[in-house]
mmCIF file of the C-alpha atoms, coordinates in Angstrom:
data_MODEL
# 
_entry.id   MODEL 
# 
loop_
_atom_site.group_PDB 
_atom_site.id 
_atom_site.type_symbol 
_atom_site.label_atom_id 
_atom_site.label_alt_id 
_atom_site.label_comp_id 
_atom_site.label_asym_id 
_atom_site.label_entity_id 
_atom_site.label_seq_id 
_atom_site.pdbx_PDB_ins_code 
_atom_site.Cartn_x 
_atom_site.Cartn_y 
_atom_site.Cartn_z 
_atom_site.occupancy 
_atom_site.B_iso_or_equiv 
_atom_site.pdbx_formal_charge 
_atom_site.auth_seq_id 
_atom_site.auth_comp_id 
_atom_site.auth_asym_id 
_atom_site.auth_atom_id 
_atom_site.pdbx_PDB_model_num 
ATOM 1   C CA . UNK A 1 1   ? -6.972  37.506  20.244  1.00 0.00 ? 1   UNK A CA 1 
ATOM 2   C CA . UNK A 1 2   ? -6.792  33.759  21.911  1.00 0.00 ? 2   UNK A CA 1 
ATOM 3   C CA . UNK A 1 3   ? -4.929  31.130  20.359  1.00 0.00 ? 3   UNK A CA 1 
ATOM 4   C CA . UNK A 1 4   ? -6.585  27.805  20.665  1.00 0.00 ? 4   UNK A CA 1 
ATOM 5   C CA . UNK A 1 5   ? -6.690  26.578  17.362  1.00 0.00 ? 5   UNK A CA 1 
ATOM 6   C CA . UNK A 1 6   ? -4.841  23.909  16.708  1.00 0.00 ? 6   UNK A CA 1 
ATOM 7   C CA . UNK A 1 7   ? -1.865  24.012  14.341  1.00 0.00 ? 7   UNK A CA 1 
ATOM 8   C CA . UNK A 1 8   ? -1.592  28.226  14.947  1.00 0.00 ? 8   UNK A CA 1 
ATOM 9   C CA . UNK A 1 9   ? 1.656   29.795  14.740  1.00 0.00 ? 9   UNK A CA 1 
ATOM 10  C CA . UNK A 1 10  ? 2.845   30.919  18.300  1.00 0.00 ? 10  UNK A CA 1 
ATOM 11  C CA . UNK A 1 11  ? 5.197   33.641  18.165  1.00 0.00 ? 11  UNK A CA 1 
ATOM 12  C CA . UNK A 1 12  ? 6.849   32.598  20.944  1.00 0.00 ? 12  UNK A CA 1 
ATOM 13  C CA . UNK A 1 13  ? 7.775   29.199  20.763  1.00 0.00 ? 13  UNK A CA 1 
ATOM 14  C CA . UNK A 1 14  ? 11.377  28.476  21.135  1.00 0.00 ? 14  UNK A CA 1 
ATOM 15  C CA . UNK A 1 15  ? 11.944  25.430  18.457  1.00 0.00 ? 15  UNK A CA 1 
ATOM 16  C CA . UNK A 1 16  ? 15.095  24.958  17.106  1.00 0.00 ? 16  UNK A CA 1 
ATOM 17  C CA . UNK A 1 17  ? 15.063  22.585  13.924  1.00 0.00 ? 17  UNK A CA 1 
ATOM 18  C CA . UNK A 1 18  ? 18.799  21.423  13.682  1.00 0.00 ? 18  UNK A CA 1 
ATOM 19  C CA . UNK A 1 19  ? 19.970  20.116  10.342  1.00 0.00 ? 19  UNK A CA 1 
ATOM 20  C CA . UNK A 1 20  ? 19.668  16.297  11.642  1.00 0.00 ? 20  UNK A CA 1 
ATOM 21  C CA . UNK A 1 21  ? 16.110  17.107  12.665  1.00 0.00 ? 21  UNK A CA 1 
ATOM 22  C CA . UNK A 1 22  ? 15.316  18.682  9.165   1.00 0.00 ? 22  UNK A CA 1 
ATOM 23  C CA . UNK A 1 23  ? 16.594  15.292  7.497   1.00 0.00 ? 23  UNK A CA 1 
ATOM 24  C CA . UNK A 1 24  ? 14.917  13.100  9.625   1.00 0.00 ? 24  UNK A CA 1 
ATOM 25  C CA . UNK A 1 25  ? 11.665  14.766  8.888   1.00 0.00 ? 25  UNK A CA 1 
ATOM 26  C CA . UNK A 1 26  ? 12.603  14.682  5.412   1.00 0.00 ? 26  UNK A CA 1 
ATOM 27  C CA . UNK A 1 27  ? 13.494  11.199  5.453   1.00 0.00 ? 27  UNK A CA 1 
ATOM 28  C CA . UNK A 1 28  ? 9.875   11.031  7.142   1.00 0.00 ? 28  UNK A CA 1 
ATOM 29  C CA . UNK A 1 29  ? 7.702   12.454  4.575   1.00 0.00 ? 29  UNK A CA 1 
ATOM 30  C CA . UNK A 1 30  ? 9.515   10.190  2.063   1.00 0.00 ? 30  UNK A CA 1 
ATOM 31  C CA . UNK A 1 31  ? 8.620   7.249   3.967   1.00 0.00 ? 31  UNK A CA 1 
ATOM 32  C CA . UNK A 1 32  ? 4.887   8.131   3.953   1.00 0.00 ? 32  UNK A CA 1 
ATOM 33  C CA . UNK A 1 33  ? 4.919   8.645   0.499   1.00 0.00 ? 33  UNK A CA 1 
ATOM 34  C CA . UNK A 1 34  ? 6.205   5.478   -0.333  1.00 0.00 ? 34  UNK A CA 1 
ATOM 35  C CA . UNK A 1 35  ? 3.776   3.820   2.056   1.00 0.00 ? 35  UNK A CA 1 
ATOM 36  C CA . UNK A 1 36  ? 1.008   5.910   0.246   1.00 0.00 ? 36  UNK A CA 1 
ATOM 37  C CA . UNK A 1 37  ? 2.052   4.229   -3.430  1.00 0.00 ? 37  UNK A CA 1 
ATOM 38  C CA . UNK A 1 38  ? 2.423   0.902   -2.002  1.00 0.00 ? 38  UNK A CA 1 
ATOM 39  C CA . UNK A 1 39  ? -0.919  1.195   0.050   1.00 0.00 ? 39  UNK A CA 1 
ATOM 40  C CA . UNK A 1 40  ? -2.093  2.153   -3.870  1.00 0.00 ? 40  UNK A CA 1 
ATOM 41  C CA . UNK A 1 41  ? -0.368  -0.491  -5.224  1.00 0.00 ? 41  UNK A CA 1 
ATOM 42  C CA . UNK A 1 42  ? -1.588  -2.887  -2.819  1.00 0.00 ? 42  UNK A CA 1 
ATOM 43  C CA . UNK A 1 43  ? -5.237  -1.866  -3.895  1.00 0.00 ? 43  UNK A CA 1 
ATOM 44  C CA . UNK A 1 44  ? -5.344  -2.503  -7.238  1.00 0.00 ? 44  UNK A CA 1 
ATOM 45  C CA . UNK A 1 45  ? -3.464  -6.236  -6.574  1.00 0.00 ? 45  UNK A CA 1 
ATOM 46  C CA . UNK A 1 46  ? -6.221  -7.066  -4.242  1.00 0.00 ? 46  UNK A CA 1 
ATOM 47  C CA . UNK A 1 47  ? -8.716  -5.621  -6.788  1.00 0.00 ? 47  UNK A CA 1 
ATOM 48  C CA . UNK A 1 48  ? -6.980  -8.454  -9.321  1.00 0.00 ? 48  UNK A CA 1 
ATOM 49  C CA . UNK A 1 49  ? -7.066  -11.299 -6.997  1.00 0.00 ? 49  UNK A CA 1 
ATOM 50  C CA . UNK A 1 50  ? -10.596 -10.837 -6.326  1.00 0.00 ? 50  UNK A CA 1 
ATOM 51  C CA . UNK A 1 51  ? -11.451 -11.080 -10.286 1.00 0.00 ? 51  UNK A CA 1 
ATOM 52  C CA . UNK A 1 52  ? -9.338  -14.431 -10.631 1.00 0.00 ? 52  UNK A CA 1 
ATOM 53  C CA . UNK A 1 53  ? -10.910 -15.555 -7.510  1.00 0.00 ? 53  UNK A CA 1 
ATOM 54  C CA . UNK A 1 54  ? -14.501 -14.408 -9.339  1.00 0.00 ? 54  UNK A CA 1 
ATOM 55  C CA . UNK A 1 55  ? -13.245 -15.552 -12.522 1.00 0.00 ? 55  UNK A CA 1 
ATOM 56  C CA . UNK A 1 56  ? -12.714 -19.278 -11.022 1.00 0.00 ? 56  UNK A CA 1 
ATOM 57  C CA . UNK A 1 57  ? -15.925 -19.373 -9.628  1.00 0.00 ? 57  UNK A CA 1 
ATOM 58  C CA . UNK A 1 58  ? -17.470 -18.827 -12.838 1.00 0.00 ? 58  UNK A CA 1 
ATOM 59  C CA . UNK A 1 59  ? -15.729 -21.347 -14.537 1.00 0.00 ? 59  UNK A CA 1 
ATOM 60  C CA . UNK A 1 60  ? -17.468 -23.823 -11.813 1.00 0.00 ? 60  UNK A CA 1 
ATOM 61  C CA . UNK A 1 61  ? -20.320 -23.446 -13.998 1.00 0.00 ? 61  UNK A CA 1 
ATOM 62  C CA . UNK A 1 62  ? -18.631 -24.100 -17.147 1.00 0.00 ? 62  UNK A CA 1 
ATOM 63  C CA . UNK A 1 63  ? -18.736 -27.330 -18.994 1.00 0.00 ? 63  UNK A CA 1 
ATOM 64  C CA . UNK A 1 64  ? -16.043 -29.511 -19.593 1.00 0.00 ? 64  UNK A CA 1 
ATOM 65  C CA . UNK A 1 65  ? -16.192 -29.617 -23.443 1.00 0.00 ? 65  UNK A CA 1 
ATOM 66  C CA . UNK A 1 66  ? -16.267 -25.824 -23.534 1.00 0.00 ? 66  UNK A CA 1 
ATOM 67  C CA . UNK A 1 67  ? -13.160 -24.258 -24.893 1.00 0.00 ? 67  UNK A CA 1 
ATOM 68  C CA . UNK A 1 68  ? -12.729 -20.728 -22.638 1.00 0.00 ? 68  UNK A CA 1 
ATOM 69  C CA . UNK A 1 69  ? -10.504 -17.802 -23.977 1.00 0.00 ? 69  UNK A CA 1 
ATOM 70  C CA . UNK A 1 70  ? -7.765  -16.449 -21.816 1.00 0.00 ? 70  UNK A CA 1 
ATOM 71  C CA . UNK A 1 71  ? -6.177  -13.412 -22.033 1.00 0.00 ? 71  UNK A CA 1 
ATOM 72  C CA . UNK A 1 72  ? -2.021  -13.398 -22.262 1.00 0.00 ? 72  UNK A CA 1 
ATOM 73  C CA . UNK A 1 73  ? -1.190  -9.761  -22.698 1.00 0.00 ? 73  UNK A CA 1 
ATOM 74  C CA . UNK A 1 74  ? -2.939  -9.133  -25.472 1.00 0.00 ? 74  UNK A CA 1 
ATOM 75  C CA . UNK A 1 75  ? -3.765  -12.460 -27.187 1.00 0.00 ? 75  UNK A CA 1 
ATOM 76  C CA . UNK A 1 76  ? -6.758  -14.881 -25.893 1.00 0.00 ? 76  UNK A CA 1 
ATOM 77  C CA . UNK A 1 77  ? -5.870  -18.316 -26.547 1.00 0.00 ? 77  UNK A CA 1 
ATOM 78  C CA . UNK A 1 78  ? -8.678  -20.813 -26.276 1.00 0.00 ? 78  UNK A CA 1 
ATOM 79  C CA . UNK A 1 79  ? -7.590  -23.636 -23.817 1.00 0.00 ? 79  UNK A CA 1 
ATOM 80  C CA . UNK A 1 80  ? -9.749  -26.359 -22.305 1.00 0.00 ? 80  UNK A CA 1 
ATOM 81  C CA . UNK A 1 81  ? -11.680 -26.287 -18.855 1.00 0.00 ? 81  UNK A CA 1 
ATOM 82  C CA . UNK A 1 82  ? -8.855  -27.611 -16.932 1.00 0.00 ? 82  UNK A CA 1 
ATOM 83  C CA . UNK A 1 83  ? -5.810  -25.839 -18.344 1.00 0.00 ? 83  UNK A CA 1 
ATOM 84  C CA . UNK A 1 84  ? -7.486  -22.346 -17.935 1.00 0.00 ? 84  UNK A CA 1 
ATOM 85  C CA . UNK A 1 85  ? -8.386  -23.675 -13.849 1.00 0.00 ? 85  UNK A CA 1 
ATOM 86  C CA . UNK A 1 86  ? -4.265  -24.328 -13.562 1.00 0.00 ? 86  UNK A CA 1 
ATOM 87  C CA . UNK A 1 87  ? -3.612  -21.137 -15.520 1.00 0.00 ? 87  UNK A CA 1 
ATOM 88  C CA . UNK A 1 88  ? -6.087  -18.874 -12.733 1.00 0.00 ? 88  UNK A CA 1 
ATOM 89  C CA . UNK A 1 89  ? -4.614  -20.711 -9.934  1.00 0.00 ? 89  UNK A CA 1 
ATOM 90  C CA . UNK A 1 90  ? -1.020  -20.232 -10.850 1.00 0.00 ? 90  UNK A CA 1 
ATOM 91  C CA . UNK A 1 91  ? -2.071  -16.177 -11.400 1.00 0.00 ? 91  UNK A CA 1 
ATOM 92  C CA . UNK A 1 92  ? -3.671  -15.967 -7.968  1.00 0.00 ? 92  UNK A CA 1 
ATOM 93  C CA . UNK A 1 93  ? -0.664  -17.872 -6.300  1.00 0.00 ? 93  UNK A CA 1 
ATOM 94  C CA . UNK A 1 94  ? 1.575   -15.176 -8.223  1.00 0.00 ? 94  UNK A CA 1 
ATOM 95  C CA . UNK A 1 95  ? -0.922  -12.263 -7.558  1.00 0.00 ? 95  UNK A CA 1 
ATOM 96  C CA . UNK A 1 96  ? -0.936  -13.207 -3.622  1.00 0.00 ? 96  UNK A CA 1 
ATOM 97  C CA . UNK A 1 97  ? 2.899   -13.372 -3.603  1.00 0.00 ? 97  UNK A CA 1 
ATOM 98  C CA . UNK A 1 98  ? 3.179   -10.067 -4.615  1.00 0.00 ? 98  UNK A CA 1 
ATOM 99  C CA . UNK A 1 99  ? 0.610   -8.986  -2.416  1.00 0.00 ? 99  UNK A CA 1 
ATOM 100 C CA . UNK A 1 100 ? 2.694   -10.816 0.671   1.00 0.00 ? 100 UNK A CA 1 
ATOM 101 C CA . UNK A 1 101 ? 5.729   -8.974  -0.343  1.00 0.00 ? 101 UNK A CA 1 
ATOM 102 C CA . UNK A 1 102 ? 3.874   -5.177  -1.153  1.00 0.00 ? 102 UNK A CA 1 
ATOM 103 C CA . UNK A 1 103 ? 2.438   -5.797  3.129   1.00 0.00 ? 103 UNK A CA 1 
ATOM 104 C CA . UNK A 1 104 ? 6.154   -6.344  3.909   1.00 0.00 ? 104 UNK A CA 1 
ATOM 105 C CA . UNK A 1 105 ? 7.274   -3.445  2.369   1.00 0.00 ? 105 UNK A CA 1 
ATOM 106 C CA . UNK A 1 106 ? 4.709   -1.347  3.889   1.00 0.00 ? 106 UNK A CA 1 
ATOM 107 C CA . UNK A 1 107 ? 5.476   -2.343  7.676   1.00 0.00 ? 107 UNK A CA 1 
ATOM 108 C CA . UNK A 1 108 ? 9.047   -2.092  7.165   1.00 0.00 ? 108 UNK A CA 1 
ATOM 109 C CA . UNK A 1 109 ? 8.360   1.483   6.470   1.00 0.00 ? 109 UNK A CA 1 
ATOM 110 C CA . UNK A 1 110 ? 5.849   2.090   8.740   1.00 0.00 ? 110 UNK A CA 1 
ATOM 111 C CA . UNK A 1 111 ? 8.400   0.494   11.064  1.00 0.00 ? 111 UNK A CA 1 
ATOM 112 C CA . UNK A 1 112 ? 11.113  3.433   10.428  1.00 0.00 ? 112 UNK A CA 1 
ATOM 113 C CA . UNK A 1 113 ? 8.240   5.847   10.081  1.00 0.00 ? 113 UNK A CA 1 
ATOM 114 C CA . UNK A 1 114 ? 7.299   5.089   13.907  1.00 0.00 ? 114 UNK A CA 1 
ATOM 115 C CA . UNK A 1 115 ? 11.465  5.360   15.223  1.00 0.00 ? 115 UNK A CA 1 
ATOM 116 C CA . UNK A 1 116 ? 11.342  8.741   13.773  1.00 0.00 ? 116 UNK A CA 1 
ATOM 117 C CA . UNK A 1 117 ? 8.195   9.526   15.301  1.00 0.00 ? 117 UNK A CA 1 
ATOM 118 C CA . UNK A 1 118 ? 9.540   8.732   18.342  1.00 0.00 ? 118 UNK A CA 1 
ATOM 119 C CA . UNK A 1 119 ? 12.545  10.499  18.096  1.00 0.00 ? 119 UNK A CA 1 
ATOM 120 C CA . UNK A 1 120 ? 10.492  13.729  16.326  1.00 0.00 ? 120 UNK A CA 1 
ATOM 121 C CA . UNK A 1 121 ? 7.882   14.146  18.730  1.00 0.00 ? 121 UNK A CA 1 
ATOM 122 C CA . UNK A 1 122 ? 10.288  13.565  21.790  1.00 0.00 ? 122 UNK A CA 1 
ATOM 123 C CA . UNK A 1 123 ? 12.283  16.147  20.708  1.00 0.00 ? 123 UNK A CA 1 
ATOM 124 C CA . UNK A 1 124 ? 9.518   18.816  19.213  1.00 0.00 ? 124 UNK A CA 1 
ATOM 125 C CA . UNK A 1 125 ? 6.423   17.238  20.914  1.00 0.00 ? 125 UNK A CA 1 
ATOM 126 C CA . UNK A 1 126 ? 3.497   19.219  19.946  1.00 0.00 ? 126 UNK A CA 1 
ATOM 127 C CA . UNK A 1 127 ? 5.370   21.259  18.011  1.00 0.00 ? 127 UNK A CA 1 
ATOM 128 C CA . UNK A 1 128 ? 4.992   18.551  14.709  1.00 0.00 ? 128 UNK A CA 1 
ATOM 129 C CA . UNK A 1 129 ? 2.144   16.799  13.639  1.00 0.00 ? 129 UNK A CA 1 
ATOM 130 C CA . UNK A 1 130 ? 3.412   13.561  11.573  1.00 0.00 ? 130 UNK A CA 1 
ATOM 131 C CA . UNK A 1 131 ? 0.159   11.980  11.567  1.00 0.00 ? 131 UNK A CA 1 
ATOM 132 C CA . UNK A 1 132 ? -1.812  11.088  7.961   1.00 0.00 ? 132 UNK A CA 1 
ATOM 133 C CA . UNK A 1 133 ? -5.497  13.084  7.780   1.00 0.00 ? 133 UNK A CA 1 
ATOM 134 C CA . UNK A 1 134 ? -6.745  9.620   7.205   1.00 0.00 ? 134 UNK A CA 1 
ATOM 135 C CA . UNK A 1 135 ? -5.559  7.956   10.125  1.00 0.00 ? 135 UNK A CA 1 
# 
């Protein structure tokens, strides 16, 4: 029977997986999981910067006499044109600082991720697949 699949079990491949190794590949698939939440994360904080950003365009349209209700947890208080402008702005600056910080976490870990790739597939080349479906 020929073996050229990819990812088939060869019988006689010689791969040793020290304890080191196993850790490092460990430490590997904990680091993509943690890159996975944030990359989660990171979607749903975009998702809310794009309603404030909608939310402010709307208001363009608003008049200035117009009291608009705005949601704090789980009250609306009714403030005035200009008060709920400063309010959206001071959510988007907060929204896109978080979103700064949740991109810095993700390449610092994509950042470890690719030293132990390096070190992984140098020592069990085709031997270990570390790359995502997705990518």
């Amino acid at each position: 029977m020929a073996n050229s699949g990819k990812g088939t079990f060869q019988r006689d491949s010689d791969v040793h997986i020290s304890f080191e190794d196993q850790q490092k590949i460990n430490k590997f698939a904990r680091l993509n999981a943690k890159v996975d939440d944030l990359k989660d994360e990171l979607k749903v904080k975009l998702n809310d910067m794009k309603n404030l950003e909608e939310a402010v365009e709307e208001l363009s349209l608003a008049d200035e006499s117009d009291k608009i209700p705005y949601l704090v947890g789980e009250v609306f208080l009714c403030q005035n044109l200009e008060d709920t402008l400063k309010s959206l702005e001071e959510n988007k600056t907060r929204k896109q600082d978080e979103i700064n910080e949740l991109e810095a976490k993700c390449e610092e870990l994509k950042s470890q991720m690719s030293e132990l790739k390096g070190h992984l597939y140098g020592k069990f080349g085709s031997h270990i697949n570390l790359e995502n479906e997705e990518d």
